[in-house]
Backbone as XML, in Angstrom:
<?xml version="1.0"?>
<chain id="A" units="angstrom">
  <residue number="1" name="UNK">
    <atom name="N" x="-26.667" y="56.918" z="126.900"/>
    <atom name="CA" x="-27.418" y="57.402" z="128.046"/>
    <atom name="C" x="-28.446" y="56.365" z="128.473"/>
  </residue>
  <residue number="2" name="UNK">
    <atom name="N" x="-29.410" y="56.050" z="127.620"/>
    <atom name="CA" x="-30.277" y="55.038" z="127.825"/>
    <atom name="C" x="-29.400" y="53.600" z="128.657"/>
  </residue>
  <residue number="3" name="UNK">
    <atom name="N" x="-28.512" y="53.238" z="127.984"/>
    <atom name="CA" x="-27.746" y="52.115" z="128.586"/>
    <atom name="C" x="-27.778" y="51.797" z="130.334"/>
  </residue>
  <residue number="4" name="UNK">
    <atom name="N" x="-26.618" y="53.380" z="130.430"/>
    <atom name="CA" x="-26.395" y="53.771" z="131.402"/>
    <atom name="C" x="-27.576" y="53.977" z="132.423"/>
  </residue>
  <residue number="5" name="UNK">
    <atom name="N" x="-28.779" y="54.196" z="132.017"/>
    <atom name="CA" x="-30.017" y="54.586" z="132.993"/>
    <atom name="C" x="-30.597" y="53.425" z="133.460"/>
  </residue>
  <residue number="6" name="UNK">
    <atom name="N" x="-30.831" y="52.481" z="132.399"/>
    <atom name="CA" x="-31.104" y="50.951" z="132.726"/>
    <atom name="C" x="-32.449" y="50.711" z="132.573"/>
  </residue>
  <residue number="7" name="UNK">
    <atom name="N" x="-32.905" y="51.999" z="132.279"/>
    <atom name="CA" x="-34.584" y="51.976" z="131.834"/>
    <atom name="C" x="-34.709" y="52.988" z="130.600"/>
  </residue>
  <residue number="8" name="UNK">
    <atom name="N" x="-36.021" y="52.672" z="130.609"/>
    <atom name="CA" x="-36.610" y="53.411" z="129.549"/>
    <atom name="C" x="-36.792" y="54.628" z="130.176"/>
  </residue>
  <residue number="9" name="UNK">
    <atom name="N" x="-36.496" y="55.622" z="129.264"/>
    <atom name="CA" x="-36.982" y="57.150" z="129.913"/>
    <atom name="C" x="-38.457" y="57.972" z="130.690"/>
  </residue>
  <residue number="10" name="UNK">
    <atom name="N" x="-39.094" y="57.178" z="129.758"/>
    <atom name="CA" x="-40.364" y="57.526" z="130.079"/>
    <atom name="C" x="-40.704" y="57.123" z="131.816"/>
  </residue>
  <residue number="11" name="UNK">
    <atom name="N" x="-39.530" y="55.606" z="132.345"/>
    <atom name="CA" x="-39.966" y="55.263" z="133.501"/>
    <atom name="C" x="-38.954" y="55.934" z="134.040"/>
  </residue>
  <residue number="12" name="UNK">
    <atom name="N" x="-37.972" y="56.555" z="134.113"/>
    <atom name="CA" x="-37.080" y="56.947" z="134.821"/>
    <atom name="C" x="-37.527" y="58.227" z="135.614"/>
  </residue>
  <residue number="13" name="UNK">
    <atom name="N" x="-37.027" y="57.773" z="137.164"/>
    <atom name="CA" x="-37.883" y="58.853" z="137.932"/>
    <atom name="C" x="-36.894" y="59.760" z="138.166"/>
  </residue>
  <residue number="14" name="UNK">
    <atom name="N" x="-36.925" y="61.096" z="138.966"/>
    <atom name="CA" x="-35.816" y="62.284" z="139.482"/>
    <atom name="C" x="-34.452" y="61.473" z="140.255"/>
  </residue>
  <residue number="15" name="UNK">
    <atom name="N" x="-34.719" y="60.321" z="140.784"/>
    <atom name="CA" x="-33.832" y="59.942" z="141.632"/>
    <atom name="C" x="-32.912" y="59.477" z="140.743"/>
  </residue>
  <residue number="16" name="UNK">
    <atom name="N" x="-33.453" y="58.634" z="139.386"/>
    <atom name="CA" x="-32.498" y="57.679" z="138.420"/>
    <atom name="C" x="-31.596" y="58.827" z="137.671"/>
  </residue>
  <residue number="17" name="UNK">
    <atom name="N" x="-32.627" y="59.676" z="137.502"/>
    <atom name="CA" x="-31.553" y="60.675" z="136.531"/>
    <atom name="C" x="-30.489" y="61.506" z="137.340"/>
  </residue>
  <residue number="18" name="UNK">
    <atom name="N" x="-31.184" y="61.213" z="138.665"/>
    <atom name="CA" x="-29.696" y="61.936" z="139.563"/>
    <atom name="C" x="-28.667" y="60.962" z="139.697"/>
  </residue>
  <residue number="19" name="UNK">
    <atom name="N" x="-29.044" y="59.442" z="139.590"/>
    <atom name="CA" x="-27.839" y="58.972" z="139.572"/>
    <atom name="C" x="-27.167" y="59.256" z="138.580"/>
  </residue>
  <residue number="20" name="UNK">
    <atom name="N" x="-28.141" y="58.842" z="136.901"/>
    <atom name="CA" x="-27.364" y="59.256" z="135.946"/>
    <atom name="C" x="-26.123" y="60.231" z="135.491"/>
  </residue>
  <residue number="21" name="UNK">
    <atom name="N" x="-26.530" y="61.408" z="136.364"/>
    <atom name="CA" x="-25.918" y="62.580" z="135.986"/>
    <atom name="C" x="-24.621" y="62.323" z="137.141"/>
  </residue>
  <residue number="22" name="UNK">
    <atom name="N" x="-24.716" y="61.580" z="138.097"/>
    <atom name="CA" x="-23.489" y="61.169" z="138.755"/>
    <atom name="C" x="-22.559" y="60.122" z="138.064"/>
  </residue>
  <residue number="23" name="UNK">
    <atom name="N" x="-23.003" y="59.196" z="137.428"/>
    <atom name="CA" x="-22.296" y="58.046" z="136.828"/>
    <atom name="C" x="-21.708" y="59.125" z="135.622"/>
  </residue>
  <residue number="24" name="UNK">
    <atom name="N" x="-21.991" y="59.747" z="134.954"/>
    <atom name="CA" x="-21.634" y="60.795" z="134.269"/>
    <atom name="C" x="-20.059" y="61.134" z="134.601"/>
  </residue>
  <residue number="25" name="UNK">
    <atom name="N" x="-20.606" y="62.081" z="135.751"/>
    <atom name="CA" x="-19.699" y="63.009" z="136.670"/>
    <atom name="C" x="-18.412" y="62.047" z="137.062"/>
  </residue>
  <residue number="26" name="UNK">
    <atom name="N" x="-18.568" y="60.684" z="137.051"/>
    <atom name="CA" x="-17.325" y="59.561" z="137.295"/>
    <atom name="C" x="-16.415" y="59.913" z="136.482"/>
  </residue>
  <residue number="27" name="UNK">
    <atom name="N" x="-17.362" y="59.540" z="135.101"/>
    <atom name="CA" x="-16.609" y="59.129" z="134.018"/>
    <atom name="C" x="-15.301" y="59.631" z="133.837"/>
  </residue>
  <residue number="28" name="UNK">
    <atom name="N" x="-15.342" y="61.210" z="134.211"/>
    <atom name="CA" x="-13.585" y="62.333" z="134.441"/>
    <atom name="C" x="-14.434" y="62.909" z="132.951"/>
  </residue>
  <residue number="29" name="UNK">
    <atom name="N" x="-15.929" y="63.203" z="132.004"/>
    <atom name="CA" x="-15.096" y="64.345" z="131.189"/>
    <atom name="C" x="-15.237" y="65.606" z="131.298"/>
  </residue>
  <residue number="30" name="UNK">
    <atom name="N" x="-14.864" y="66.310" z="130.368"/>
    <atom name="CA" x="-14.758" y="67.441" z="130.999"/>
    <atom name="C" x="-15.810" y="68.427" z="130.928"/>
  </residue>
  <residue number="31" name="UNK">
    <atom name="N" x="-15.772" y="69.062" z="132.046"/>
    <atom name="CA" x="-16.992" y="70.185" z="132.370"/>
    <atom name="C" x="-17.926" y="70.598" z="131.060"/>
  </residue>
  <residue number="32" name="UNK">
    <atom name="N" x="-17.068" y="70.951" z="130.152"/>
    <atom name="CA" x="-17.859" y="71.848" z="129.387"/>
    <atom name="C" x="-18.697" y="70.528" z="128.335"/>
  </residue>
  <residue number="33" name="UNK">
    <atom name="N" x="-18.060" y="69.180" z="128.504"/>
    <atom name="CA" x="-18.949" y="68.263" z="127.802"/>
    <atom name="C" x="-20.396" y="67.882" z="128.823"/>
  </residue>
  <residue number="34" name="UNK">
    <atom name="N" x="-20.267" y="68.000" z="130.206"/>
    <atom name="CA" x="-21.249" y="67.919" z="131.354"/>
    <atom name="C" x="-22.483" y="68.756" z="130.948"/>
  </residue>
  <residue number="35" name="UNK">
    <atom name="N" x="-21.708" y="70.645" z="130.926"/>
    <atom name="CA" x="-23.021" y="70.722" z="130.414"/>
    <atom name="C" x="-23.287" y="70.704" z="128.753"/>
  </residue>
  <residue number="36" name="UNK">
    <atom name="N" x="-22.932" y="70.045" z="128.697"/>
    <atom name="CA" x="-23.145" y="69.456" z="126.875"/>
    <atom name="C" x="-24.584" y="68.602" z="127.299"/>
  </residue>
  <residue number="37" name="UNK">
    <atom name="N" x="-24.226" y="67.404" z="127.901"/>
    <atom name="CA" x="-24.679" y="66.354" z="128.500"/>
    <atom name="C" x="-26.386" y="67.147" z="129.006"/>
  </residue>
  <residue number="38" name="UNK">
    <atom name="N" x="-26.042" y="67.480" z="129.876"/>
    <atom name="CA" x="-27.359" y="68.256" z="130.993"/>
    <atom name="C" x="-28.314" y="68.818" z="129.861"/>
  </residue>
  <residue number="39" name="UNK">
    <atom name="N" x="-27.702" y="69.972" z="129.164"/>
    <atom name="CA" x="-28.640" y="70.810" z="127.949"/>
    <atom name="C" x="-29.491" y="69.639" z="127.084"/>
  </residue>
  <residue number="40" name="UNK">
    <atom name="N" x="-28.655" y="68.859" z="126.627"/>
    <atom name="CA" x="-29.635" y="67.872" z="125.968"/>
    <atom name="C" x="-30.521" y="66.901" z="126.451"/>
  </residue>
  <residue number="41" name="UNK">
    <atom name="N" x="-29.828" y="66.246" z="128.036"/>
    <atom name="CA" x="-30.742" y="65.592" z="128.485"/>
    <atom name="C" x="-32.139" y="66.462" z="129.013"/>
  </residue>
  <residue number="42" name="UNK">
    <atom name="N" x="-31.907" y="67.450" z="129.280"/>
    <atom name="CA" x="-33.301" y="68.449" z="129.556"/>
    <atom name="C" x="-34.070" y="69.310" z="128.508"/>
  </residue>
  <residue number="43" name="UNK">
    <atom name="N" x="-33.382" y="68.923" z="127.671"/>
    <atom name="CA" x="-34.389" y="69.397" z="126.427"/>
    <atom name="C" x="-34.851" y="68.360" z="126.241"/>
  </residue>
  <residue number="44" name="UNK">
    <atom name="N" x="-34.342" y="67.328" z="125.845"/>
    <atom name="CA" x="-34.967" y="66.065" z="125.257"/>
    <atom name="C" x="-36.139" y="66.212" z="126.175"/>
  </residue>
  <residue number="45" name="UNK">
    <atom name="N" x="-36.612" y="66.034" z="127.172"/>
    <atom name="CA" x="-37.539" y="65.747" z="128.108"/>
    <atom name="C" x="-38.457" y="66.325" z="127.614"/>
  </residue>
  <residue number="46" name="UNK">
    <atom name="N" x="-38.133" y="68.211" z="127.870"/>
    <atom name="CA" x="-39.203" y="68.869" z="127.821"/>
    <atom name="C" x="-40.213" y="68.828" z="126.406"/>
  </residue>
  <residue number="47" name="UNK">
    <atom name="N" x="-38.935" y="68.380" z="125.179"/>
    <atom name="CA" x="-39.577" y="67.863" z="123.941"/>
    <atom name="C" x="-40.274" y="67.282" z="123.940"/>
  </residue>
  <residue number="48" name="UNK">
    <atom name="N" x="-39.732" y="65.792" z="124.553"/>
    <atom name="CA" x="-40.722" y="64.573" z="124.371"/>
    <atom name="C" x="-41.683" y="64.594" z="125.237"/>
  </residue>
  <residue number="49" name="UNK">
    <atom name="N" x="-41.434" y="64.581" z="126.635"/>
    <atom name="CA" x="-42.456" y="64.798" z="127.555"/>
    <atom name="C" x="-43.203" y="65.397" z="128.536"/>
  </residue>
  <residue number="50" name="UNK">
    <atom name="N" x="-43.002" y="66.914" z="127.685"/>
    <atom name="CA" x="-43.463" y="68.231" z="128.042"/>
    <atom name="C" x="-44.067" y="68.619" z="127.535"/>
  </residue>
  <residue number="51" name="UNK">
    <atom name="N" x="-44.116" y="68.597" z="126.264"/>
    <atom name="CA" x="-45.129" y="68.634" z="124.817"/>
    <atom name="C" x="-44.375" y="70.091" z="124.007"/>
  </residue>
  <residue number="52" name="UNK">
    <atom name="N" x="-43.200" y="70.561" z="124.539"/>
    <atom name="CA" x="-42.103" y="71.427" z="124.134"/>
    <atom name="C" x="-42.770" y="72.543" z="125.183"/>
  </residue>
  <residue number="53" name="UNK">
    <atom name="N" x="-43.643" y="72.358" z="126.162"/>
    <atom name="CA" x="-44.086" y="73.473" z="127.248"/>
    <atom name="C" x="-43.290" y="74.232" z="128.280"/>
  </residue>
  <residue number="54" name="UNK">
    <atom name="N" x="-43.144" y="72.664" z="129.017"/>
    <atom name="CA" x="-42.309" y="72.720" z="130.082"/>
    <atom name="C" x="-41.439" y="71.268" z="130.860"/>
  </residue>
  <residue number="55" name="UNK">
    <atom name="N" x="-40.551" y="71.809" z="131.763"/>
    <atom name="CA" x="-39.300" y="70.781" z="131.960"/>
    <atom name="C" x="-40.501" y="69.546" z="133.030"/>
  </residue>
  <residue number="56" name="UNK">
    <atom name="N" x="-40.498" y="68.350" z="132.608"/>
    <atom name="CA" x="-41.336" y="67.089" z="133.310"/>
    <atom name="C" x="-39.928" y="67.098" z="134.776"/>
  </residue>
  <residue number="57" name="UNK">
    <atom name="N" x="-41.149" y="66.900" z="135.940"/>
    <atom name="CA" x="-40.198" y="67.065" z="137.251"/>
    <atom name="C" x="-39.159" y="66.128" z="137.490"/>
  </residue>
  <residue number="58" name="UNK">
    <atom name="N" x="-38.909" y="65.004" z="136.072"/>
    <atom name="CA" x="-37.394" y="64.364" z="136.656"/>
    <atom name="C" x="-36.189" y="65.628" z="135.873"/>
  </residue>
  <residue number="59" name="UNK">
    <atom name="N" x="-36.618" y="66.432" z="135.250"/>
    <atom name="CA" x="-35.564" y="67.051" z="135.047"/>
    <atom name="C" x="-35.734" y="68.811" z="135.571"/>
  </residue>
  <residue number="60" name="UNK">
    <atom name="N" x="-36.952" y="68.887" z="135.989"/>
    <atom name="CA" x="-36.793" y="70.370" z="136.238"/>
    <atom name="C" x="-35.967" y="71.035" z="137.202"/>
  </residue>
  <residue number="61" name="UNK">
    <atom name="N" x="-35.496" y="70.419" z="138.096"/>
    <atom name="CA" x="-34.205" y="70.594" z="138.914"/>
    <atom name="C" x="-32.710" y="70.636" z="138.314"/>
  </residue>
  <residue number="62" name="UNK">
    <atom name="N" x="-32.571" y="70.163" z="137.710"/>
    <atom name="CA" x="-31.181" y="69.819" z="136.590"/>
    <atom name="C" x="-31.100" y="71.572" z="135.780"/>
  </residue>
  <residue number="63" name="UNK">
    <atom name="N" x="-29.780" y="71.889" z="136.634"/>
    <atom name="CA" x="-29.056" y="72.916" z="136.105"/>
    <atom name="C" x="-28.103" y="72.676" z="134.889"/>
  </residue>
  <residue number="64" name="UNK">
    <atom name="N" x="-28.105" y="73.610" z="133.914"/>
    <atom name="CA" x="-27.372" y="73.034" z="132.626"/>
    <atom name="C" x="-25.898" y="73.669" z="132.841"/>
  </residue>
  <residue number="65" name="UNK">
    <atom name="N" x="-25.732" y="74.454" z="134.038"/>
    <atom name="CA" x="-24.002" y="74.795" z="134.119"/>
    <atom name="C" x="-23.730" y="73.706" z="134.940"/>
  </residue>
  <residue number="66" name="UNK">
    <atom name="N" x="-22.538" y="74.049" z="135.060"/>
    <atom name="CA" x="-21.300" y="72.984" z="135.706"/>
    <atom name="C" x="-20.814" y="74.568" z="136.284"/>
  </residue>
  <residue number="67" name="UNK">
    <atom name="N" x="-20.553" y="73.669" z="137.818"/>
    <atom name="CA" x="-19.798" y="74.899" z="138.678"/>
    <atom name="C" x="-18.568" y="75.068" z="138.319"/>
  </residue>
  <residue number="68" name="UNK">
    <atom name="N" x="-17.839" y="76.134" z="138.756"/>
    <atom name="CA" x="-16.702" y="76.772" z="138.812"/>
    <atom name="C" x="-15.645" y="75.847" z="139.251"/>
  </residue>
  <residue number="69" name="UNK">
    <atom name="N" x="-16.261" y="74.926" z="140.180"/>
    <atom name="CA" x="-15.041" y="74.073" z="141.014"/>
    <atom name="C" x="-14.870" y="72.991" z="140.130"/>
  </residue>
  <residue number="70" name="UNK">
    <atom name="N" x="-15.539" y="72.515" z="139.074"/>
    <atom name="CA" x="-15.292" y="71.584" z="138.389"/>
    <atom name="C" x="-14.545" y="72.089" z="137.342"/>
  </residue>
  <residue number="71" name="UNK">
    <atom name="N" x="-14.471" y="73.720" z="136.942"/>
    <atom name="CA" x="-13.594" y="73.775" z="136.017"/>
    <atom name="C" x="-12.109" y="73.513" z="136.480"/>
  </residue>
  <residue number="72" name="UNK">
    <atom name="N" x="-11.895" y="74.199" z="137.543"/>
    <atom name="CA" x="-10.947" y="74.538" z="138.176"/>
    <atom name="C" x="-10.428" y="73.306" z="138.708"/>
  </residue>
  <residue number="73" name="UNK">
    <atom name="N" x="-10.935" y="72.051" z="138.931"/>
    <atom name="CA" x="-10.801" y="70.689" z="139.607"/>
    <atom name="C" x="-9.879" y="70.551" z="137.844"/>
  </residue>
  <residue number="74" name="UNK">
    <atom name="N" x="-10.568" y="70.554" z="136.768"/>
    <atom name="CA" x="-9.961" y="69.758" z="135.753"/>
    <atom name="C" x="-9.268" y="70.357" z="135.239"/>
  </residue>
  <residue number="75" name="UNK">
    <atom name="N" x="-8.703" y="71.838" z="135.161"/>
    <atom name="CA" x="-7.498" y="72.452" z="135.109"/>
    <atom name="C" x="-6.450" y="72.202" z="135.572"/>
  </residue>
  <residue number="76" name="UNK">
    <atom name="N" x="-6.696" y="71.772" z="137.139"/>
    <atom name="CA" x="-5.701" y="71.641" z="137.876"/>
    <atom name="C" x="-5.022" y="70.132" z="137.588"/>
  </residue>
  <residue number="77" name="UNK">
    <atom name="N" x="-5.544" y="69.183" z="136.961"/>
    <atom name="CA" x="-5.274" y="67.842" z="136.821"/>
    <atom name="C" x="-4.523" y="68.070" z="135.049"/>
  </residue>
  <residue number="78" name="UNK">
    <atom name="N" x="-5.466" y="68.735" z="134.701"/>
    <atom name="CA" x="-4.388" y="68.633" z="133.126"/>
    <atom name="C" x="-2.811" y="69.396" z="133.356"/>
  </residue>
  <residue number="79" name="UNK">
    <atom name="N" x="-2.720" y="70.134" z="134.280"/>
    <atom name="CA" x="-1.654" y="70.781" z="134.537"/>
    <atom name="C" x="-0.741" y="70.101" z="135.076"/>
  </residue>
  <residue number="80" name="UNK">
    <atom name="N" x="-1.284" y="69.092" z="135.735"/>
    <atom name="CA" x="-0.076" y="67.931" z="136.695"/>
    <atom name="C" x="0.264" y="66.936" z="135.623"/>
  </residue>
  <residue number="81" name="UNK">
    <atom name="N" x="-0.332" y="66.806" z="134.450"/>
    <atom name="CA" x="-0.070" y="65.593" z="133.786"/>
    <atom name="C" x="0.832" y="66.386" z="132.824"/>
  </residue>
</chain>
């Protein structure tokens, strides 16, 4: 994750982690690892730099589901292969 962000967390603003969570979303895996992904990247935050209170505003927007259409997007592709 860190790699991928290109900074240190502490500097990473709402915009970087929205890319993040798109470079993610490239990668093809699957939904239920996404919100694997999301749950931890937004805990981590609120841990480290929330004081375990509350979500710091690069992540308080970040929903930990994955929509319906992404299940259904990667169903439909394991089924063609």
């Amino acid at each position: 994750m860190r790699r991928m962000l290109g900074k240190p967390f502490r500097e990473a603003s709402k915009q970087d982690i929205k890319k993040l969570l798109d470079a993610m979303e490239a990668k093809g895996y699957k939904p239920a690892t996404h919100e694997k992904f999301r749950a931890v990247l937004k805990l981590f935050y609120k841990i480290v730099f929330g004081n375990n209170e509350h979500y710091p505003e690069q992540v308080r927007w970040v929903k930990r589901k994955v929509s319906k259409d992404h299940y259904r997007y990667s169903e439909e592709i394991s089924h063609k292969e």
